[in-house]
C-alpha positions in Angstrom: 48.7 10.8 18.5 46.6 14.1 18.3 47.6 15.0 15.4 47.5 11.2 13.8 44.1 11.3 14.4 43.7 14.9 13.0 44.9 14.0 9.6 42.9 11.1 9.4 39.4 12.6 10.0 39.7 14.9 6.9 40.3 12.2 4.5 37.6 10.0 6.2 34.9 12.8 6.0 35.3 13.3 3.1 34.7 10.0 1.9 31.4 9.8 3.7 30.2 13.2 2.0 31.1 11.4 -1.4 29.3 8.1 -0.4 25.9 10.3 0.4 25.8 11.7 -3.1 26.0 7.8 -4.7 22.1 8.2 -3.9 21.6 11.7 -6.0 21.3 9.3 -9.2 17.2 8.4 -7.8 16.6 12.5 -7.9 18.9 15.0 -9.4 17.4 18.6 -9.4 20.3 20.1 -11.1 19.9 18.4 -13.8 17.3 19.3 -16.8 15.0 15.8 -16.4 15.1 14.9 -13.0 14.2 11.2 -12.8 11.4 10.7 -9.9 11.2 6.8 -8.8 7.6 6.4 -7.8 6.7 3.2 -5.3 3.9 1.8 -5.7 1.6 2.5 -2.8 -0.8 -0.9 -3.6 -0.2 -3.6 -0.7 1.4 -6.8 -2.5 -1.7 -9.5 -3.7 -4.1 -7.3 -2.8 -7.1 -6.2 -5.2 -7.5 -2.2 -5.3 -11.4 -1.0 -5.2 -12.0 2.2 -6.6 -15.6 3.8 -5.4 -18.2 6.1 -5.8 -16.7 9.7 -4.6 -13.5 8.7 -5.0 -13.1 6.2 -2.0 -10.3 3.5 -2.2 -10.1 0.2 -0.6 -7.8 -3.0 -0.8 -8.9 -6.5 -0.2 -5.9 -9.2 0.0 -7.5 -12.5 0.2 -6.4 -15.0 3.1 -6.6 -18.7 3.8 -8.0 -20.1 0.6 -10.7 -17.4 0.7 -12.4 -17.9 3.9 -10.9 -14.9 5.2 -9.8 -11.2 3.6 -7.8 -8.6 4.8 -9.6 -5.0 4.3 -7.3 -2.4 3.9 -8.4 0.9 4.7 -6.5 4.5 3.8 -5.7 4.7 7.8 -6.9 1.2 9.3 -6.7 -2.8 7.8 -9.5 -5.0 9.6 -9.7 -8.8 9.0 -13.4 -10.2 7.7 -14.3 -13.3 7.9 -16.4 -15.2 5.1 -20.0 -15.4 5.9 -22.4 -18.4 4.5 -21.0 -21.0 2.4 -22.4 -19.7 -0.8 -21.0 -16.2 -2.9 -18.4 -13.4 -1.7 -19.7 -12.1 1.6 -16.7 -11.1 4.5 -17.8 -9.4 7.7 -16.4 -9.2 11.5 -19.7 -8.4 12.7 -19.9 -4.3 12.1 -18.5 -4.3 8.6 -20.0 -6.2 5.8 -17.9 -6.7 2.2 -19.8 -7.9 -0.8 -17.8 -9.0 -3.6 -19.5 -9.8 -7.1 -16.7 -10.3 -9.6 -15.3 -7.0 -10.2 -17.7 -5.4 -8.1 -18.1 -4.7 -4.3 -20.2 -3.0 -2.3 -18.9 -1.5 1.2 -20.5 -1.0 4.5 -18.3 0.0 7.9 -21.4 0.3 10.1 -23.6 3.4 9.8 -20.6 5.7 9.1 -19.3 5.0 6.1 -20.6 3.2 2.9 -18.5 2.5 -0.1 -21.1 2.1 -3.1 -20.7 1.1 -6.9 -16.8 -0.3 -6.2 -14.9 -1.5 -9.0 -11.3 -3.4 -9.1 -9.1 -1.6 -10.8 -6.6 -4.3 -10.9 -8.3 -7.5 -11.0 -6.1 -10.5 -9.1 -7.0 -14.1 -10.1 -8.3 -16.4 -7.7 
């Protein structure tokens, strides 16, 4: 039975080894062009603002619009719409003003995201 089970494990490592390298067809460094499959790092249905400085944010709207989701580098927070009239989200400490492809950003006294534009515009 020992050595049953010896013979076996050699063929069935080996087939495991050769399974791994089905995946070397995403990156190949051995080869001349290495093909590099990038993944898109934008949340899905979610608008990307690009800011003064640099800054980035993402705003996914929610229930028809009288909610957003804020998505934040390190932290998401959910806003609810304030007023009945234009694109104004808050939960109290941050405020989002949205005017077409523009917003304007305040998380408290900490951080302000000014001059904001979408970079990639999703319809309403």
């Amino acid at each position: 039975m020992n050595r049953y089970f010896q013979a076996l494990t050699l063929p069935l490592a080996l087939v495991a080894l050769l399974a791994g390298c089905s995946s070397m067809d995403k990156y190949n460094p051995f080869t001349d062009n290495p093909t590099i499959v990038e993944i898109p790092r934008a949340p899905a249905d979610a608008t990307e603002y690009l800011c003064e400085g640099n800054k980035r944010f993402y705003v996914r709207p929610m229930d028809k619009g009288s909610r957003v989701w804020l998505i934040y580098p390190d932290r998401e927070i959910g806003l609810e719409k304030v007023g009945s009239t234009g694109d104004r989200y808050s939960n109290g400490i941050a405020v989002l003003d949205i005017n077409g492809n523009e917003a304007t950003l305040s998380d408290g006294p900490k951080v302000d995201y000014k001059a904001c534009q979408a970079v990639n515009p999703k319809k309403k």
